[in-house]
C-alpha positions in Angstrom: 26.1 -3.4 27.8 22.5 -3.1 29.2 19.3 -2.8 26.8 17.7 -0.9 29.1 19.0 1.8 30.8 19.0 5.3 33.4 17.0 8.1 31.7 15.8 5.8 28.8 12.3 6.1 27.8 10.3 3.1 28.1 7.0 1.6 27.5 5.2 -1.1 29.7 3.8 -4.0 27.6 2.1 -5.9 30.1 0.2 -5.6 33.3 -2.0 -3.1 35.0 -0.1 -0.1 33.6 0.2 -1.8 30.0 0.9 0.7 27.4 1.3 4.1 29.9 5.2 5.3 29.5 8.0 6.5 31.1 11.2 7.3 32.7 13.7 4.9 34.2 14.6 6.2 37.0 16.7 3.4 37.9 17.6 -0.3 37.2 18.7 -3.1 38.9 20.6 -6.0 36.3 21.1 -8.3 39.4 17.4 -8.8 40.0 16.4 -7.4 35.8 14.5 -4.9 37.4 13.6 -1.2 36.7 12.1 1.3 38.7 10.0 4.1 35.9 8.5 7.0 37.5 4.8 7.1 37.6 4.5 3.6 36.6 3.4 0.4 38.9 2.6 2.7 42.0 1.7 1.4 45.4 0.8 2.4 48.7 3.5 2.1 51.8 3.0 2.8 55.5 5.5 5.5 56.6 6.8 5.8 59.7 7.5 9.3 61.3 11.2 10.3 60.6 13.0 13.5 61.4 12.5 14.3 57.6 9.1 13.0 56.8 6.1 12.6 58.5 3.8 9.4 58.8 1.5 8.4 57.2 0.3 6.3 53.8 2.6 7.3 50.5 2.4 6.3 46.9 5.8 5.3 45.2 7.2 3.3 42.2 7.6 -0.3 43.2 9.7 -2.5 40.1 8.8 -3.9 37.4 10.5 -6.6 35.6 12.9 -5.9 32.2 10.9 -8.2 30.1 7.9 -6.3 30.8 9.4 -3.2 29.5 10.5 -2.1 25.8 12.1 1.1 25.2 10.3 3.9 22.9 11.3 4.0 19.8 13.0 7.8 19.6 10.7 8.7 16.1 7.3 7.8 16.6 7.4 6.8 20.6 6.1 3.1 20.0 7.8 0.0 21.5 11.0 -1.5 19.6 13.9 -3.6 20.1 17.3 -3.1 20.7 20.4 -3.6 19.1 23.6 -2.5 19.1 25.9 -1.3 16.2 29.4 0.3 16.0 30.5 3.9 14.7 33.9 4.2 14.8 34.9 3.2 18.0 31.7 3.3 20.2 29.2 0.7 20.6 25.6 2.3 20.4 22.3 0.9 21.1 19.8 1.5 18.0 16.3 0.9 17.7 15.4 -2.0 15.4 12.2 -0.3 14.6 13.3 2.9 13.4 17.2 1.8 13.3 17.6 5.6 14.8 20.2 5.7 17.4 19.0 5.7 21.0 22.0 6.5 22.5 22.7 10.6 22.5 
């Protein structure tokens, strides 16, 4: 089961964008990378499509997993994860907070 995941919230601990959050929008556990919206942008050359014109764009480029820590769901800060079991689901919970991240 992945720490990090879809949708999560997250919180960038180092780098240029250190301490900004956001959302994953998605993750990649071959390479441990994750892609969170309005985080780590850069500028890309476009070429002229059918469906988009050219020109220079901003997107999200990846950032690494250990770069990223997921908001704690009470107070927003970075925590840890860990997992626990309720009857018979596994669910990750904050080590900070020990709130339930999961739903």
């Amino acid at each position: 089961m992945q720490k990090i995941r879809k949708g999560d919230k997250v919180v960038v601990l180092t780098g240029k964008d250190k301490g900004r959050t956001g959302e994953v929008i998605q993750v990649m556990p071959k390479e441990d990378r994750a892609v969170v919206k309005g985080v780590n942008m850069v500028k890309r050359h476009q070429r002229q499509t059918q469906t988009q014109e050219a020109g220079i764009i901003n997107k999200e480029a990846s950032i690494h997993l250990s770069n990223l820590a997921i908001a704690d769901p009470k107070d927003g800060k970075p925590t840890r994860v860990g997992f626990k079991i309720e009857g018979d689901k596994k669910v990750r919970v904050a080590k900070r907070s020990g709130v339930s991240i999961d739903g």
